[in-house]
C-alpha positions in Angstrom: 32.6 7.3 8.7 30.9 5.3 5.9 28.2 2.9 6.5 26.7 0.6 4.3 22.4 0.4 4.5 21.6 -2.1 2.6 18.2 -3.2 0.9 18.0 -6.6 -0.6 19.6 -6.1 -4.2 21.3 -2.6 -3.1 22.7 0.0 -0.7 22.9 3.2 0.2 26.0 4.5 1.8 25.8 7.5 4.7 28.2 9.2 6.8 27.7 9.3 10.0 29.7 9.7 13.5 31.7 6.5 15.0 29.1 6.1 17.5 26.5 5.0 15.2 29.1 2.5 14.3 29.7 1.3 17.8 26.1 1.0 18.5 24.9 0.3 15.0 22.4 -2.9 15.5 20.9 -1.3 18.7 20.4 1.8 16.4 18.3 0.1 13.8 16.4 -1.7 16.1 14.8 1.0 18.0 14.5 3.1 14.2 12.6 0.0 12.8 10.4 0.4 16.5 9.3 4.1 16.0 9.0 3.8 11.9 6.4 0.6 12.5 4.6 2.1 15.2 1.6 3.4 14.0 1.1 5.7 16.8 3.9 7.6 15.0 3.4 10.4 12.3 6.0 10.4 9.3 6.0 10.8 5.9 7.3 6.8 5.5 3.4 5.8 5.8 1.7 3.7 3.0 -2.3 4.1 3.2 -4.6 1.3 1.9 -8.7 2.2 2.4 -7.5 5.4 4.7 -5.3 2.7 7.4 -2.0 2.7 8.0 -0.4 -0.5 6.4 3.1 -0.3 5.7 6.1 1.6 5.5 8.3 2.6 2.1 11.6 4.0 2.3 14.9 4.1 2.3 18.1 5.4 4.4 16.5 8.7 4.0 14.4 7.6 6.8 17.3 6.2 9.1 18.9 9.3 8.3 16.0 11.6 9.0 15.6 9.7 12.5 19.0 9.7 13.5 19.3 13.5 13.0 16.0 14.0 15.0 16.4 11.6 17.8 20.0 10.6 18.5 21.8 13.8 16.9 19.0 16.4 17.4 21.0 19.0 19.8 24.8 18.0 18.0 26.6 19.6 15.5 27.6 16.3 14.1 24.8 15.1 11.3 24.3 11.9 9.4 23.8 12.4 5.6 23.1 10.4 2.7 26.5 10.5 0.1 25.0 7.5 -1.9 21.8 5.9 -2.9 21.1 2.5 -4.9 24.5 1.8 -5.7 25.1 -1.8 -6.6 28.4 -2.1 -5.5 30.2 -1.2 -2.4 33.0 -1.9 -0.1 32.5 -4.9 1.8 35.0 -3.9 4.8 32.7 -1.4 5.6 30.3 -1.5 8.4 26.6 -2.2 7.0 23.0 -2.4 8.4 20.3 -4.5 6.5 17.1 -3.0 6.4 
């Protein structure tokens, strides 16, 4: 099923399982959690003087996590079908990153 992630100005759309959906605030929370938490080692990491200070990315990321964490041992997947598009359904479910 579509979901909407949106950014500010745009979205990206994925498909992903109705669980998500059902569970899709509780979801992003604990994805924000392990992206900000600097114990964690991903490729999302912006460096200033050799520190970790930030985070850039996109649904990539929520994707990326999703598969690992929640969907690692399923056959169902969450993939990307859209990125920055500037206009998008508004009946269908979104998270704002």
């Amino acid at each position: 099923m579509k979901v909407v992630v949106t950014f500010g100005v745009d979205a990206d759309i994925i498909d992903c399982p109705e669980d998500i959906i059902d569970n899709l605030i509780e979801y992003g929370d604990k994805f924000t959690s392990w992206l900000f938490d600097k114990k964690n080692n991903h490729s999302y990491w912006r460096y200033k003087n050799g520190e970790k200070f930030g985070c850039c990315y996109r649904s990539e990321a929520y994707v990326e996590w999703l598969n690992t964490f929640i969907f690692n041992n399923s056959l169902n997947k969450v993939i990307v079908l859209e990125s920055s598009v500037k206009n998008w359904d508004k009946n269908l479910p979104s998270i704002f990153f």
